[in-house]
N, C-alpha and C positions, 0 to 999 in steps of 0.2 A: 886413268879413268876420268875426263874429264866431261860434267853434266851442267848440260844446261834446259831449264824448264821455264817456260811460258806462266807466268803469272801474271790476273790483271792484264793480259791481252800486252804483256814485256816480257821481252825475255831475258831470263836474270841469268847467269852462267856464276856456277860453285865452283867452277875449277874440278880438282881431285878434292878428296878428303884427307885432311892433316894428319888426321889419328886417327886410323883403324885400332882399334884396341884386340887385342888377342881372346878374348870375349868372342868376337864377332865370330873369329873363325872354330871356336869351341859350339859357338848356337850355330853354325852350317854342317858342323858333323853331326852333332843332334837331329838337324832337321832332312841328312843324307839319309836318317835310317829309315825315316818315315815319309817322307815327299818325294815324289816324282816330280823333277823338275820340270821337266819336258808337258805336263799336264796338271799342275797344282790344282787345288780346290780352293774357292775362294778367301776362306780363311790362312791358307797354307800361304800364296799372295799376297795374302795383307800382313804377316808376317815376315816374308822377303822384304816384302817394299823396306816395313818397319826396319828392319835392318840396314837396308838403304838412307833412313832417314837417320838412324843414330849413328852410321860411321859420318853423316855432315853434322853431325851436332844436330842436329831435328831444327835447322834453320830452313826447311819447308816440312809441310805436314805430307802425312801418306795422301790426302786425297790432292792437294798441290802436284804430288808425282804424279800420282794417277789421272788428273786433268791437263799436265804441262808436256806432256811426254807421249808425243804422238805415235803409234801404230806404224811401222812402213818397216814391212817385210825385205824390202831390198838393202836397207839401210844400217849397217851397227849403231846408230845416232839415234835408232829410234826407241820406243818400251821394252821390246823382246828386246833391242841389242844391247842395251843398258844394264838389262837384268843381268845377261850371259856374260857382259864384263866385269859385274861388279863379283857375281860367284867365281868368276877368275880370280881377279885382283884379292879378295879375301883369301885365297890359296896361294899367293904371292905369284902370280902368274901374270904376267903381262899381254892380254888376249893380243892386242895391237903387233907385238913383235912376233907372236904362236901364226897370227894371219899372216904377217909381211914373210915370215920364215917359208909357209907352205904357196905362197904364191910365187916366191926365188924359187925352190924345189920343181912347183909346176912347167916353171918356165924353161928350166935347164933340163927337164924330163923331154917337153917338146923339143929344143934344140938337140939332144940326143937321136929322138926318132927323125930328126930332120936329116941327120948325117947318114945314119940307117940306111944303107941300101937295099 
């Protein structure tokens, strides 16, 4: 999970995060029981983020994320897709290789139907 955020009109790049601490992933089961991810509440949000900011060491603030980190729907590089990697990556989950794996799958699914007479 490599992020980078627009600060001061720069963009600064944290790389991954050194230490996730096992913490992180004990406050994402916590916060499975009661958050819709797919539709948080604003407070539920600012929570996420926060977690985002303490597995970098809170070397940018939530509102840093929240102003550096652009909206684009098409994008995993952008808000939404940041978030949806970091709730991976805290499950030890590599989103990057889970997407590269079903786009191999896809492709070998069409060549399949290709041979299909």
């Amino acid at each position: 999970m490599n992020l980078t955020l627009e600060i001061d009109d720069k963009k600064v790049k944290f790389g991954k995060p050194k230490k996730v601490k096992g913490r992180a992933y004990l406050r994402y089961l916590e916060m499975k029981q009661y958050v819709d991810f797919n539709n948080p509440t604003p407070d539920e949000l600012d929570e996420l983020v926060q977690m985002i900011c303490d597995a970098y060491e809170n070397k940018f603030t939530i509102d840093e994320f929240y102003d550096g980190c652009y909206i684009d729907p098409f994008s995993g590089e952008g808000f939404f897709g940041k978030i949806t990697e970091f709730l991976y990556y805290i499950q030890g989950i590599d989103l990057k290789k889970v997407q590269k794996n079903m786009e191999d799958l896809l492709a070998n699914e069409n060549e399949v139907e290709k041979k299909t007479p």
